[in-house]
C-alpha positions in Angstrom: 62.4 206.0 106.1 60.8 203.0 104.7 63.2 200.1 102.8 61.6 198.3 100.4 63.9 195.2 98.5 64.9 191.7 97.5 68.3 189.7 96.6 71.3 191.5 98.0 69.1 195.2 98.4 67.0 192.9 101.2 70.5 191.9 103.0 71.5 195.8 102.7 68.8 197.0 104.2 68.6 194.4 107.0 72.6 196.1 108.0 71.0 199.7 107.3 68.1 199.2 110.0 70.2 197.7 112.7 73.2 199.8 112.4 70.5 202.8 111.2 68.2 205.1 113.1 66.4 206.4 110.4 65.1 203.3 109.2 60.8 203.0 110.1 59.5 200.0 108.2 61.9 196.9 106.6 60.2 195.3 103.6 62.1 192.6 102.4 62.2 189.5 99.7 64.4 186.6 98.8 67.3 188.1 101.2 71.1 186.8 99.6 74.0 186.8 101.2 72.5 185.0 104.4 73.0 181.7 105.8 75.9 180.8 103.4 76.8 177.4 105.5 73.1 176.1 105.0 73.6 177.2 101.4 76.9 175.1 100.8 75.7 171.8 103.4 72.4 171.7 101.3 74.3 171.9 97.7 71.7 175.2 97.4 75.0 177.2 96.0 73.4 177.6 92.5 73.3 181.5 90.4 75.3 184.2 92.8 76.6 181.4 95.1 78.5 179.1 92.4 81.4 181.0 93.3 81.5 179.3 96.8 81.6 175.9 95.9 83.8 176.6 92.7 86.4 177.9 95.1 85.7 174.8 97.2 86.6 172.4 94.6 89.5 174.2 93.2 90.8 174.9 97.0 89.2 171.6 98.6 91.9 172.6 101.8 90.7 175.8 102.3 86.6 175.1 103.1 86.4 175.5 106.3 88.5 178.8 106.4 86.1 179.9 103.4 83.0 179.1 105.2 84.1 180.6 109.0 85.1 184.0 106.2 81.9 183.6 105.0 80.2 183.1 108.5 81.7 187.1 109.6 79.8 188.6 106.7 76.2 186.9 106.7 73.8 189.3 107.3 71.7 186.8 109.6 74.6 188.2 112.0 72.9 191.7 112.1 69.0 190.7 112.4 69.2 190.9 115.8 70.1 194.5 115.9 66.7 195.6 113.9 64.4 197.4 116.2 62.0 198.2 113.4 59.1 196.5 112.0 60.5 193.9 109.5 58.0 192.8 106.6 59.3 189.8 104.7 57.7 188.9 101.4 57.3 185.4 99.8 55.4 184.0 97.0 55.4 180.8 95.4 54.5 182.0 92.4 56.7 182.6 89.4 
């Protein structure tokens, strides 16, 4: 099987082929859902991640619990499970 995506298909498929077998090829663009404390440090935490620094202001006590939260989830965690050929896409066009 071949994966082809982008956004938060791209960080499902980089779980599917690690945790997978079936998985041949990984074709992936503009992967979400990774590297959330780079994100927040680098005020990048704009369109699907406003959430995290809304949260942050509202509960300014509670930022390091959300980010070591958001740190278990991060797909990054999983790349080095992928035994397959990983293809990542990137344009600087828009």
């Amino acid at each position: 099987m071949t994966i082809v995506a982008k956004g938060q298909g791209a960080a499902i498929g980089i779980i599917i082929a690690a945790v997978g077998k079936k998985v041949q090829n990984l074709i992936i663009s503009t992967v979400q859902n990774a590297d959330f404390k780079y994100i927040f440090d680098n005020n990048l935490d704009v369109g699907v991640y406003e959430g995290i620094r809304e949260y942050s202001r509202n509960y300014p006590e509670k930022e390091e619990h959300l980010l070591k939260r958001l740190e278990e989830i991060d797909v990054l965690n999983y790349a080095e499970y992928i035994e397959v050929e990983v293809y990542l896409g990137y344009s600087i066009f828009r």
